[in-house]
C-alpha positions in Angstrom: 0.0 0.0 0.0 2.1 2.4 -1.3 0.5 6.5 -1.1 2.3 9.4 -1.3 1.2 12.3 0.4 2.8 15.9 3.1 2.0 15.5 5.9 3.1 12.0 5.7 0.6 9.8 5.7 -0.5 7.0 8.7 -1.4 3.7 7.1 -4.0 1.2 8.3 -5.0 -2.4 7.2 -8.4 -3.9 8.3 -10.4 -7.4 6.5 -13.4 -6.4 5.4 -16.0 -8.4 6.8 -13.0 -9.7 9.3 -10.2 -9.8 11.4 -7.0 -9.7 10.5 -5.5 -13.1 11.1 -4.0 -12.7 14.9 -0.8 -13.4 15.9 0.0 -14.1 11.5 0.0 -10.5 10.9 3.6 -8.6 10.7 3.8 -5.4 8.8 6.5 -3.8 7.2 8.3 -0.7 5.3 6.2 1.5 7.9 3.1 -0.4 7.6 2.9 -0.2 3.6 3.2 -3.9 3.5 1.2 -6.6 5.2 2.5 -9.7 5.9 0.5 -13.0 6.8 2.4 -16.0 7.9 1.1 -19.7 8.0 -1.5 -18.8 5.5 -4.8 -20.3 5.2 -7.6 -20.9 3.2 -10.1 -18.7 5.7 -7.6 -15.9 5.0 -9.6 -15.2 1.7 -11.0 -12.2 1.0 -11.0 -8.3 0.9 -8.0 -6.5 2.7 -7.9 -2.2 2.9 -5.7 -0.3 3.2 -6.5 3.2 4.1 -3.9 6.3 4.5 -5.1 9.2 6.2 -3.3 12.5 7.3 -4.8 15.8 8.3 -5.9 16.9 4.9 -8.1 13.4 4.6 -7.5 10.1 3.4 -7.4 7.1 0.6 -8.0 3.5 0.7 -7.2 0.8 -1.7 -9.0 -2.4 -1.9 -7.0 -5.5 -2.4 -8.4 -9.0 -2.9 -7.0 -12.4 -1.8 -7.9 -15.6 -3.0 -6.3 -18.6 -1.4 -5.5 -21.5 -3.2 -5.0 -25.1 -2.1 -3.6 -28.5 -3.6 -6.4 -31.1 -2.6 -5.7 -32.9 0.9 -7.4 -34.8 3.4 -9.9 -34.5 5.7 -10.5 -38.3 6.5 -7.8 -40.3 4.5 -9.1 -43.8 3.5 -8.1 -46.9 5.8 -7.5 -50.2 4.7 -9.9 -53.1 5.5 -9.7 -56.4 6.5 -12.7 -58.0 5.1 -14.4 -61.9 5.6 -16.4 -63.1 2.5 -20.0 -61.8 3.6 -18.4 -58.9 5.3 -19.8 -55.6 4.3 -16.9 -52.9 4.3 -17.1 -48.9 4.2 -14.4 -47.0 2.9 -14.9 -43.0 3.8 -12.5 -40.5 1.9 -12.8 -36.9 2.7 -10.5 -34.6 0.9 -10.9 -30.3 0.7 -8.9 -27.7 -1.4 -9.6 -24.8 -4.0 -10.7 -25.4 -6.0 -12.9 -28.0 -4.6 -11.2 -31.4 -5.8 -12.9 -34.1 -7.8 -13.0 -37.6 -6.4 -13.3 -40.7 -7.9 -13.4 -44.2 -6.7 -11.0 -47.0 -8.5 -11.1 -50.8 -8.1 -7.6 -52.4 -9.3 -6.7 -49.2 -11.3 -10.7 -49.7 -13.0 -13.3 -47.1 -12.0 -16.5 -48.0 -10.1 
C-alpha cells in the first residue's frame, strides 16, 4: 500500500467483513506492506488499506484468494474384510478449487 502524500501519511489495514488473522500478521516498510504467515484458506478475502493525514484520506481495496492442492480431511483406511463382510471406505478430501474424487477398483473405476 504504497501513497504518497505531506503530511506523511499514517497507514492502516483492516479485513473487510474480518479480522485480521491474529498473531499471523507482521507489517512492514512503515506499515505499507502486510505480511501473513502460515496462510490459510479462511484468510480469503477483501484486505484495505487506508492512508489518512490531516488533509483526509485514501483507501485501496485488495483482494485475496487462497488456493490449495487437494488434501485430506478423512484419508481412507484399509480393511480387513471376511467373505460376507460388508466394508465402508470414507475419503474426505478439501482444497480450492474444490477437488474431484473418484473411486477405483484395481486401477478400474467404479
Amino acid at each position: 500500500c504504497f501513497c504518497f502524500s505531506r503530511p506523511t501519511p499514517v497507514i492502516r489495514w483492516i479485513k473487510e467483513g474480518g479480522e485480521l488473522p491474529a498473531n499471523r500478521t507482521f507489517f512492514e516498510n512503515f506499515k505499507k506492506t502486510l505480511k501473513i504467515i502460515d496462510v490459510s484458506e479462511a484468510d480469503s478475502g477483501n484486505y484495505k488499506c487506508i492512508a489518512r493525514n490531516t488533509l483526509g484520506s485514501a483507501h485501496h481495496v485488495i483482494s485475496v484468494t487462497v488456493k490449495a492442492a487437494p488434501y485430506w480431511i478423512t484419508a481412507p483406511r484399509n480393511l480387513v474384510l471376511s467373505p460376507g463382510e460388508d466394508g465402508t471406505l470414507i475419503c474426505r478430501a478439501n482444497g480450492n478449487p474444490k477437488p474431484d474424487i473418484s473411486w477405483l477398483a484395481n486401477g478400474v473405476p467404479i
